[in-house]
N, C-alpha and C positions, 0 to 999 in steps of 0.2 A: 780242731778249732771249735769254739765254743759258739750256738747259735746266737743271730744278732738278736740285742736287746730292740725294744720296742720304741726307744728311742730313737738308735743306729738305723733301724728299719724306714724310720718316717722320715729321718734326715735323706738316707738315700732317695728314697721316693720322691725327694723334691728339683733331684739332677734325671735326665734321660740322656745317659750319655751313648755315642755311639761305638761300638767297636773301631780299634784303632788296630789297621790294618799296613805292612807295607811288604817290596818283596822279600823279606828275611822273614816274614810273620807274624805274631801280635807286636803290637806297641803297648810298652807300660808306661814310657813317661813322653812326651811328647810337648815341646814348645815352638812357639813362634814369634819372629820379632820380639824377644822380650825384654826389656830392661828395667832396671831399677836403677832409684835416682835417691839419694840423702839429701837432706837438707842440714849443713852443717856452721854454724856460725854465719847463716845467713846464704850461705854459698851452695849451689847444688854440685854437689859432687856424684857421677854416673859411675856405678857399681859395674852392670850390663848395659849393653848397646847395640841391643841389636842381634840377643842370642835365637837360634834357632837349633832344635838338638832333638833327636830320637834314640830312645833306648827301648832295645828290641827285647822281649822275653827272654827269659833263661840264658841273658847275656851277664859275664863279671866286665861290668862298664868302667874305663877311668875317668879322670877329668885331672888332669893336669895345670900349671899356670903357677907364675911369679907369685909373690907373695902382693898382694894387692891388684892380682889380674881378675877377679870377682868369685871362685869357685866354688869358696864357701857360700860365698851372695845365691850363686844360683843351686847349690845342695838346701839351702834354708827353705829356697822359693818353692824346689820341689817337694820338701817336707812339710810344706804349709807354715812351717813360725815364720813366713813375713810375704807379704803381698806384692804383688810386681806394680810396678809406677806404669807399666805401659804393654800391653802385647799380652798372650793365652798360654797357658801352661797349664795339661792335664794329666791327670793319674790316674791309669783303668778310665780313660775317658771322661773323669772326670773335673770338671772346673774347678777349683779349690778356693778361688779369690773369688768364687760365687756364694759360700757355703755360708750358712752363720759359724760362729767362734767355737760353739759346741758342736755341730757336724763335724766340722774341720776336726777339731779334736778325739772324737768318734772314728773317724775316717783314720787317722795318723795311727790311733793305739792299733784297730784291728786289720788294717791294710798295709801298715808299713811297719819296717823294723830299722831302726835305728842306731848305731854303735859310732860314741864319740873316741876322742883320743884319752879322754879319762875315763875309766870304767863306767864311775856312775854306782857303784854297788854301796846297798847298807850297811855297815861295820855291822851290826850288832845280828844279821841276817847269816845263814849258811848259802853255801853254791846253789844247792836246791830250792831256796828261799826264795832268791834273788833272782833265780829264773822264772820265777813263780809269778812275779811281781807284775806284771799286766793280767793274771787273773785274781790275784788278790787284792787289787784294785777293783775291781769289780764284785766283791764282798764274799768271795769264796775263799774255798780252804785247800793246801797246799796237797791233802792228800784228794782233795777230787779231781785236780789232774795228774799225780803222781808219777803216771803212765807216761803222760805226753812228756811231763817234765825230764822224766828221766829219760827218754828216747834222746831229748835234746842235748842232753848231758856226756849218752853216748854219741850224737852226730860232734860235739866238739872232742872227743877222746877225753871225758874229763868226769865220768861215772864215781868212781873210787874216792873223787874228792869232792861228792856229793855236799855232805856232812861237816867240810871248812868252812871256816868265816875268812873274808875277806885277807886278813893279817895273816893268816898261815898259807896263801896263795902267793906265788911270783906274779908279777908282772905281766906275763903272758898267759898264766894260769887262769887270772884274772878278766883277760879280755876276753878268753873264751868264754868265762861265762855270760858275759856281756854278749857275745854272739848268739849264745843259745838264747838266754832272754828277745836279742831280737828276732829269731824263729819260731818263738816261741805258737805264734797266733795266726801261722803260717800265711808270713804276709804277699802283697806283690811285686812288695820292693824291698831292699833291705839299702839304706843309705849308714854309708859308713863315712867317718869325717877323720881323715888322718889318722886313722884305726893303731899303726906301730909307733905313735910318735914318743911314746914315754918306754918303749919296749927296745933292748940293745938288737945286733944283726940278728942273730940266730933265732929267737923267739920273733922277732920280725919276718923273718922267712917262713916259720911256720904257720903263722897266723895268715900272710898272701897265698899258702900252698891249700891251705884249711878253708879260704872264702872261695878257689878256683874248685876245690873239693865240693863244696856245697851247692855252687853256680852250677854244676855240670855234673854231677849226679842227682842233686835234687833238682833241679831244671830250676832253679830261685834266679832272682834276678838280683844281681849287687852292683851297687853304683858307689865307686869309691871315688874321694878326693885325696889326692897323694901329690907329694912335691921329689917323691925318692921312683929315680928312674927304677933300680930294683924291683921297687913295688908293683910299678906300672908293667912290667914285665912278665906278671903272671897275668894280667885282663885281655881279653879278647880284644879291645880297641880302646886305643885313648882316643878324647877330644882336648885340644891345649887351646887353652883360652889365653888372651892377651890384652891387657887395656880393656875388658870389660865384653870381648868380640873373641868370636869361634878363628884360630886361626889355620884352623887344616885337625887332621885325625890320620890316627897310619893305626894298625893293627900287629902288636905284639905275638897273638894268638898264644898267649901260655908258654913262652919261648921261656923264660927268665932269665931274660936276654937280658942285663941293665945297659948295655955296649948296645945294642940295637937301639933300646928305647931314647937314650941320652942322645945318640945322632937326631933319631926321629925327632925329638922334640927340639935340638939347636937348631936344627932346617926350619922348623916354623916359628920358634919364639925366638931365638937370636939376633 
């Protein structure tokens, strides 16, 4: 990881957060009472209501929930693009809805990692490039991390296809390097939003087996949002949200069990 800039530095300096402790051990993401509320045609319409949720270090986290139960609401809330209406939620202790717009943004590139359902990659960039791309944001050049980049190339099994551009990658090819870019800056979180949803079963299975892989050899922390019992089947514990509220959590433990987790979650969101 690349030292913080002078700016990152000063932004941090203006949080004193404290360690977030519990008995599992550190806390990375940690909320309370939180909700968020829209304002739509006049109308407030409640996202959250009332979440409260701990994500332990070196855990593959899920978060489960209907389509409109809020789980992207609160994956957004914990990656800083949007501010809670009400209630604390901190990362590494830190406040986020405290931060000015540039902290925030600061904080998100070098603390978090991020992987949407669509890759996100440059056509015109190779795999190598593309992984590259939060330090070459930062006005450096692809071979002064070369190293790290490639390490990350091999933590996804995808070395050999350094050198492709996006069009010569499958589907799943693809997300891996999307993963590796969010390893890249070896963050404390890695937030993933529906990670297989453009990917058929099989390249689906390996990309769940591939984030349990990284959660628990690299002791990383992954917080995924999934709607496919499957998925949820490789994480250490879900949380199933409902109408915008925490409704119960059971623990898969890496079973990929889909028949355990789909009972687990009819018992609570049913």
């Amino acid at each position: 990881m690349n030292p913080p800039t002078a700016a990152y530095t000063a932004a941090m300096d203006e949080m004193s957060p404290e360690p977030l402790t519990s008995n599992d051990g550190p806390i990375v993401v940690a909320a309370w009472d939180l909700y968020k509320v829209y304002l739509t045609a006049g109308h407030e319409v409640p996202a959250l209501a009332g979440v409260d949720l701990e994500v332990p270090a070196g855990s593959f986290f899920g978060i489960m929930g209907a389509s409109g139960s809020g789980k992207s609401t609160l994956l957004y809330l914990i990656g800083g693009l949007t501010k809670p209406t009400r209630g604390l939620i901190q990362v590494e202790g830190h406040d986020l809805a405290q931060m000015s717009d540039r902290a925030r943004t600061l904080f998100r590139r070098r603390r978090m990692g991020i992987i949407f359902q669509e890759y996100n990659l440059l056509p015109t960039l190779t795999a190598r490039e593309n992984v590259a791309l939060p330090i070459l944001l930062e006005g450096k050049s692809v071979n002064a991390c070369r190293t790290r980049v490639d390490n990350m190339l091999d933590t996804v099994h995808l070395r050999e296809r350094a050198d492709h551009r996006p069009d010569a990658l499958s589907g799943g090819e693809q997300q891996r390097v999307a993963i590796a870019r969010a390893l890249l800056n070896d963050p404390a979180i890695v937030l993933a939003d529906e990670p297989t949803g453009n990917l058929d079963s099989k390249q689906s299975a390996e990309i769940w087996a591939l984030l349990r892989e990284i959660a628990h050899e690299q002791k990383k922390t992954i917080l995924m949002v999934t709607h496919e019992a499957q998925g949820a089947a490789y994480t250490d514990r879900v949380v199933v949200l409902k109408d915008g509220r925490v409704v119960g959590s059971f623990e898969p433990k890496g079973t990929a069990d889909a028949a355990l987790v789909a009972t687990g979650y009819q018992e609570l969101a049913g």
